[in-house]
Phi, psi and omega in degrees: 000141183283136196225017189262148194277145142288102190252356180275153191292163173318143186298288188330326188277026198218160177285146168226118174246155190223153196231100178252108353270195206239351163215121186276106157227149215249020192015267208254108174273082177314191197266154168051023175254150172225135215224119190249131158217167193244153175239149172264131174227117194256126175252145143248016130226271197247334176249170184306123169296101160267117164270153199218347172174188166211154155237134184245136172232108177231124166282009143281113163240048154273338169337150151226175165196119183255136168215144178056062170045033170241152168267147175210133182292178155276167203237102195293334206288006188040051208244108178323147174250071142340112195269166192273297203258126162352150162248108166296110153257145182265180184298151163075358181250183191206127125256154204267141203226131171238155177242147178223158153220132174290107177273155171234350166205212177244012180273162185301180191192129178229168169210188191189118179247117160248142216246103166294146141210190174269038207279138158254019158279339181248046171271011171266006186092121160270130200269119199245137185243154156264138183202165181209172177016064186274291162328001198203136188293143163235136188207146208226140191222123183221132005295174156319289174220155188280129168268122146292338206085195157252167200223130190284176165313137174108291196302175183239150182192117182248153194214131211250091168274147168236141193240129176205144184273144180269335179290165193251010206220323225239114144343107158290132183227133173243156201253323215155139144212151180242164176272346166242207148264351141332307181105033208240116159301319184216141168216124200113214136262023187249132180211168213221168182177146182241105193307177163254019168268019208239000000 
């Protein structure tokens, strides 16, 4: 007769950690907005949680992320921030962890936060993504701005703008464009046109 034992512990004896949520978006960040949400980290199970570090990663490096009231940037060099003493959660409690993004335009943006601990179901680390302006059209004007140069009196002279969604997800839809909110085509001796292949 097979007489062999199950001897591992019960899930429940164990540090367990849950992360609520596990994926953050902080949806629309204008340019020169700054947008705060909180993640939860919750033990369900019996012993004390140690986080023991983190690593947050982006090609953006307005992210943040605090934790024990420091702010931390991303880490391009992908090198984990260990803490000298653990962050404790006891069984059954929850601490709060807040994530930011800065904006500097409207294009989209992710980060990816991984969470150390003695979780021993997580032992690559739990993983929270972050994302901003997923969800929402960019639209990019190039040039910025127009030189005509000089001119004699009299001449006529056209310049070529191009309008492109800078987004990788969302329909740019344009209503009109103008010099004002009036809907005024021209000002001045300066007018706008929209070819009609465009």
């Amino acid at each position: 007769d097979d007489l062999s034992m199950d001897t591992s512990p019960e899930t429940s004896s164990l540090a367990r950690l849950q992360i609520l949520p596990e994926r953050i978006d902080l949806r629309n960040v204008d340019g020169n907005e700054t947008k705060e949400a909180l993640a939860f980290l919750k033990n369900v199970g019996s012993q004390d949680l140690e986080v023991t570090g983190f690593l947050l990663t982006s090609e953006n490096e307005n992210f943040r992320v605090t934790f024990k009231a420091e702010a931390f940037a991303p880490e391009p060099e992908q090198n984990p921030v260990v803490f000298a003493e653990p962050f404790v959660v006891e069984s059954d409690d929850t601490r709060i962890i807040e994530v930011s993004y800065h904006a500097t335009d409207a294009q989209a943006a992710t980060a990816q936060l991984i969470i150390y601990s003695n979780d021993p179901d997580r032992p690559q680390g739990s993983v929270v993504e972050i994302v901003a302006n997923q969800d929402r059209s960019c639209i990019k004007v190039t040039p910025e701005a127009v030189d005509f140069g000089g001119k004699v009196t009299g001449s006529q002279s056209t310049l070529s703008i191009q309008i492109e969604n800078c987004s990788t997800t969302t329909a740019l839809e344009l209503y009109y464009i103008a010099f004002d909110g009036d809907g005024a085509t021209c000002a001045g001796p300066f007018c706008v046109a929209v070819p009609p292949e465009a």
